[in-house]
Each structure stands twice: as structure tokens, then as C-alpha cells.
C-alpha positions in Angstrom: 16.0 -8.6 -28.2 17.5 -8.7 -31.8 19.1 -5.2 -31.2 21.0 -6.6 -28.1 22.5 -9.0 -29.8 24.0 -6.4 -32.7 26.3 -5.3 -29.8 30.0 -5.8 -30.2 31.2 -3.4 -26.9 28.6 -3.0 -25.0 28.7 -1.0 -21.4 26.1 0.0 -18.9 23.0 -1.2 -18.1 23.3 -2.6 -21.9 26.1 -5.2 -20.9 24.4 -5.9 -17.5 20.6 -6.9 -20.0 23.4 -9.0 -22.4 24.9 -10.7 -19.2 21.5 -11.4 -17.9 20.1 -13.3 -20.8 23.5 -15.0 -21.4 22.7 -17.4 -19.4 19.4 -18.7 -21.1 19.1 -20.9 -24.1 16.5 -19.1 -26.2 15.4 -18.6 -29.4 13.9 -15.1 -31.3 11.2 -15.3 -33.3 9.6 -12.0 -35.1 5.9 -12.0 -33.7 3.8 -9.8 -36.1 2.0 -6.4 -34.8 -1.4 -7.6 -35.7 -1.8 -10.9 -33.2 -0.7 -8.5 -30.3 -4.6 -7.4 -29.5 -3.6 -6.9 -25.8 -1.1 -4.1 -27.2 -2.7 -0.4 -28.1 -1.3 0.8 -31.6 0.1 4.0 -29.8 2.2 1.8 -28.2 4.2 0.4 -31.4 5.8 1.9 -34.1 4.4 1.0 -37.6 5.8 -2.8 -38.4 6.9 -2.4 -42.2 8.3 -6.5 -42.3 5.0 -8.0 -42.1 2.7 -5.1 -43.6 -0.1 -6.8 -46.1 1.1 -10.5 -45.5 -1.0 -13.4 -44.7 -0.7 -14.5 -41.1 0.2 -18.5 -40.9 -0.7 -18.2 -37.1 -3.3 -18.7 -34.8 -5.2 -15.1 -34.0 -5.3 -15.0 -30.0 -8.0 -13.0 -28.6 -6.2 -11.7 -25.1 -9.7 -10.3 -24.0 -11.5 -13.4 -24.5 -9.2 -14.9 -22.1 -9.6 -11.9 -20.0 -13.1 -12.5 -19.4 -11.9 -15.5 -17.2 -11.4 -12.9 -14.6 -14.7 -11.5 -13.3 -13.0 -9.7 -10.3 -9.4 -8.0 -9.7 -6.6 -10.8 -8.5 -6.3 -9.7 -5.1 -7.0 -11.4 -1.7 -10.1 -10.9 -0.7 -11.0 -13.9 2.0 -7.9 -15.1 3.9 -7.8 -18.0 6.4 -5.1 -16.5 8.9 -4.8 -20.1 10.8 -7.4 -23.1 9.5 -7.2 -25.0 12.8 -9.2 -21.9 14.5 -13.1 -23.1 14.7 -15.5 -20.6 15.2 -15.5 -21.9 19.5 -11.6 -21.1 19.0 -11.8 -17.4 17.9 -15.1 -17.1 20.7 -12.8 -18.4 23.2 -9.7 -15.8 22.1 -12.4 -13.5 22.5 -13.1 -14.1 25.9 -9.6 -14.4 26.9 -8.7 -11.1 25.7 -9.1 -7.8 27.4 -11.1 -5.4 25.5 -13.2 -7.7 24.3 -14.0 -10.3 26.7 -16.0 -7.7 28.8 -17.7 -6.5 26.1 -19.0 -9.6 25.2 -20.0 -10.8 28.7 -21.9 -7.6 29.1 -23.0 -8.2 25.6 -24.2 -11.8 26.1 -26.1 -10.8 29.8 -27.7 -8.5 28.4 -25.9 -5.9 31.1 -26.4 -2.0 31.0 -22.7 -0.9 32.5 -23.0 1.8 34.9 -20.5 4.8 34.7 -18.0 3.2 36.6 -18.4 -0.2 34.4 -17.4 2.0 31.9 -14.3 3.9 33.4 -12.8 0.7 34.1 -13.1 -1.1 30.6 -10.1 0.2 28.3 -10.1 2.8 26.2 -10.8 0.3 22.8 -13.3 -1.2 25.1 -15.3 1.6 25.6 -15.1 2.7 21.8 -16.2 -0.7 21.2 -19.5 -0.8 23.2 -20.4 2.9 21.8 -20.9 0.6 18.8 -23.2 -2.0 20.8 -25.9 -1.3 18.2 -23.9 -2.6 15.4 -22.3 -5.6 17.2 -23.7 -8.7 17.9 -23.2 -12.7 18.5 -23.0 -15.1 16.3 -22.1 -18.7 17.6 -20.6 -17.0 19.9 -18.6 -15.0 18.4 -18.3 -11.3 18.1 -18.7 -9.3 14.9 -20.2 -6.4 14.0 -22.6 -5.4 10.6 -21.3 -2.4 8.5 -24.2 -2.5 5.6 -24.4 -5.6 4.3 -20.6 -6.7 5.2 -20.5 -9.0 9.0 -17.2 -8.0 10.0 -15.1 -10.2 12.5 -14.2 -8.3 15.5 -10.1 -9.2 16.1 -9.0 -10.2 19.2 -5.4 -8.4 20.0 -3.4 -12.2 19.3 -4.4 -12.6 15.7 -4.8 -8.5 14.5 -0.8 -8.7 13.5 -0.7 -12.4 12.2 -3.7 -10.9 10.2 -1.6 -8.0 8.9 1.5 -10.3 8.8 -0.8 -12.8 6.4 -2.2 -10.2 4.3 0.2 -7.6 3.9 3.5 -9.9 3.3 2.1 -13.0 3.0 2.7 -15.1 -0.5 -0.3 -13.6 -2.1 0.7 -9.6 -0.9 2.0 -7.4 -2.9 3.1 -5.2 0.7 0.5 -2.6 -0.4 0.8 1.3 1.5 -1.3 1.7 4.7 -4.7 3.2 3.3 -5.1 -0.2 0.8 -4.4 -2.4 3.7 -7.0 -0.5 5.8 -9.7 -1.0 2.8 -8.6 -4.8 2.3 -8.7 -5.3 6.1 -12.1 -3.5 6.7 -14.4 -5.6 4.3 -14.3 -8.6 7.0 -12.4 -7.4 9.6 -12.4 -4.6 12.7 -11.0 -3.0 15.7 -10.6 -0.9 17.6 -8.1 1.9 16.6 -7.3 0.0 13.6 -6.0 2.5 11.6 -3.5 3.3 14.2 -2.1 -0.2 14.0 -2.2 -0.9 10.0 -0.2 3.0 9.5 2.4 1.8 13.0 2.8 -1.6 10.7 3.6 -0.2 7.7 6.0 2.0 9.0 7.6 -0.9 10.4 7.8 -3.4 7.9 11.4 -3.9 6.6 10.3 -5.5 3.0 8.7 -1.8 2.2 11.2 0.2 3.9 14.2 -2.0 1.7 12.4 -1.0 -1.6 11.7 2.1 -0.8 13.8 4.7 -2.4 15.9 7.5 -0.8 14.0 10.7 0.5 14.2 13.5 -1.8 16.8 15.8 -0.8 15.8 19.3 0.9 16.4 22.5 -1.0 18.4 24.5 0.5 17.6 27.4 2.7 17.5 30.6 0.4 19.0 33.7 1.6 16.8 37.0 1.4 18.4 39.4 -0.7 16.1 42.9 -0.9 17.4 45.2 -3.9 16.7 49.3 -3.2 17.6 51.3 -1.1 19.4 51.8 1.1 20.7 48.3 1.0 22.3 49.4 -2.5 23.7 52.7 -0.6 25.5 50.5 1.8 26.6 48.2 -0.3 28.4 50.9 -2.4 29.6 52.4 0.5 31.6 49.2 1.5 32.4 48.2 -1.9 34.7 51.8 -1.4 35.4 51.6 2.3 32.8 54.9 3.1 31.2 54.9 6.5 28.0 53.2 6.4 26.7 55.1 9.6 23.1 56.8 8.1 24.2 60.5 8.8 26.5 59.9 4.9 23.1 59.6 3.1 21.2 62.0 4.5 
């Protein structure tokens, strides 16, 4: 920050920094090496100005401070609308239509003939080769993965739920395979993989910030050295006849 200000004619990305901080009121103060615990020492180059002198100032511990947080700052639990009641999903359940036949068969305690079967969806049939894993609870559907109960989506909340978590406040718009694992650990449906990867593709936050595709190399031409390729080309380099009765 000091070496900024040393500038008399400064261009580039140098007078775009100075133009930038121009328009702050702000003081520099030297902070000495050794109260920077959060900083490796590979990191900084050996401090000569305050080498062997007493430090007036408080030491901060930055890994005390750390211990604060006993898990990584990410979303792990996210209420996609608060006004939805357990009977509110259950009934979004019903009304959709993968999932509300499941669940009637389900509740009935039905065995679907073939033909039950060829006329459910193709989620819906997915869904009920997992009938061992799915259950009720209050009425709800959800299905057990381990230890996790995972709420099974109905098709009008899965992209408010990707909306929510993916370019919410709390998002940092993260690529499709970090969404699927954020998504999974208390949410599923059916083919959704296939929906997180088309959503991602779509989103015009990530596709803004994304950076130009690499160009192509071009296409290489085959050159083969020897003969007779060298023959020939001598033989147009002086105007001979190229027909292979010359080099026999």
C-alpha cells in the first residue's frame, strides 16, 4: 500500500489500484511480521524494520479464534419457503404426478401389477424400485440413505430449491457435482443429477463469470519426409515429370 503511493506516472492496472483507493480516507500503519500467526513465513519476505524490537501490541491468536468454527461455513439446512408445514409439502406431494401415486400405493399398502407400473412415469417407477428405502412420516414422503432421512421433492419446489441454494444470498453458485453433494444430504429425486447438471448449465450468474473457452489448436498438416515424397518434391522444385516411370 506504501509502494502505491511512491508513484508519480503510474499506468495499467497500477493507476486503475491508485484510482480505486482514491476514493477512501485511510490511514497506513506498518503491522509487524510476528502478530500475523494466520500468515505462513514462506509467505513473507524477512521484515528487517522491526527485527529484535519489543512489540507494544496486543499478540492475536487467529487460531484461537478459529476454533469458533467447528464445521466449514457453508449451507447445510435451508428452509426453501417457512410458510410450508409438514401437511403443506404432504399435500404438494399428492398433487404431483410422480409422486402422488407412489404414495397412495405406498400408504394402501398396494402391490402394483405390471400394468400399474407401465402407467406410472418413468421417475415414478424409479421411485417405487426404491419402495424399500422410502417411507411416511406425517405424511410425508422421504426416503433413508444410512443414517441421513432425505425429503423426497415434489417437481414445484426441486428448482426454487436449486434457485435457494445455488444463487441464493448464502451461495457461492458452486459447479454441478458440489450442488449434487449439498442437495443429497436432505434432499432427492428422481433423476436428479440430470436436473442440478441442465441448471447449471443454465444459470447466467456462472455463465457471466465464466471465462472464454480455450482456443482450439489448429489442425496440423501431415508432412512425411523420405522417399519418394523428397523425389517429387525435387522434381517440381525443377519442373521434371513427376510420373513414377523418372525414378525407376
Amino acid at each position: 500500500m506504501k509502494w502505491l503511493k511512491t508513484f508519480k506516472l503510474s499506468e495499467g492496472i497500477l493507476a486503475r489500484w491508485i484510482k480505486t483507493l482514491a476514493e477512501f480516507d485511510y490511514t497506513v500503519e506498518h503491522r509487524p511480521g510476528r502478530l500475523h500467526s494466520n500468515a505462513d513465513g514462506l509467505s513473507r519476505p524477512f521484515c528487517k524494520q522491526c527485527y529484535d524490537r519489543p512489540s507494544h501490541i496486543h499478540w492475536v491468536d487467529e487460531m484461537e479464534r478459529a476454533d469458533a468454527a467447528v464445521g466449514p461455513w457453508s449451507v447445510h439446512l435451508l428452509d426453501i419457503a417457512p410458510e410450508l408445514t409438514d401437511a403443506g409439502v404432504a399435500r404438494l406431494q399428492d398433487e404431483d404426478d410422480i409422486l402422488g401415486p407412489v404414495k397412495y400405493m405406498l400408504s394402501r399398502g398396494y402391490s402394483p401389477t405390471l400394468d400399474d407400473l407401465r402407467a406410472l412415469p418413468l421417475e415414478g417407477r424409479k421411485l417405487w424400485s426404491l419402495r424399500l428405502t422410502i417411507l411416511l412420516q406425517n405424511q410425508v414422503l422421504v426416503r433413508r440413505d444410512g443414517d441421513a432421512v432425505q425429503l423426497v421433492v415434489p417437481q414445484s419446489l426441486r428448482h426454487q430449491l436449486f434457485t435457494h441454494t445455488h444463487a441464493g444470498p448464502l451461495a457461492t453458485h458452486l459447479g454441478s457435482q458440489r450442488m449434487l453433494a449439498q442437495l443429497r444430504r436432505l434432499h432427492y429425486w428422481p433423476g436428479m443429477r440430470r436436473d442440478i447438471d441442465a441448471w447449471c448449465r443454465q444459470c447466467e450468474g456462472c455463465a457471466t463469470s465464466r471465462g472464454p473457452p480455450s482456443r482450439p489448436h489448429g489442425h496440423l498438416r501431415n508432412v512425411y519426409a523420405g522417399a519418394p515424397m523428397d523425389l517429387v518434391a525435387i522434381d517440381i522444385l525443377f519442373g521434371l515429370p513427376t510420373t513414377p516411370d523418372v525414378h525407376k
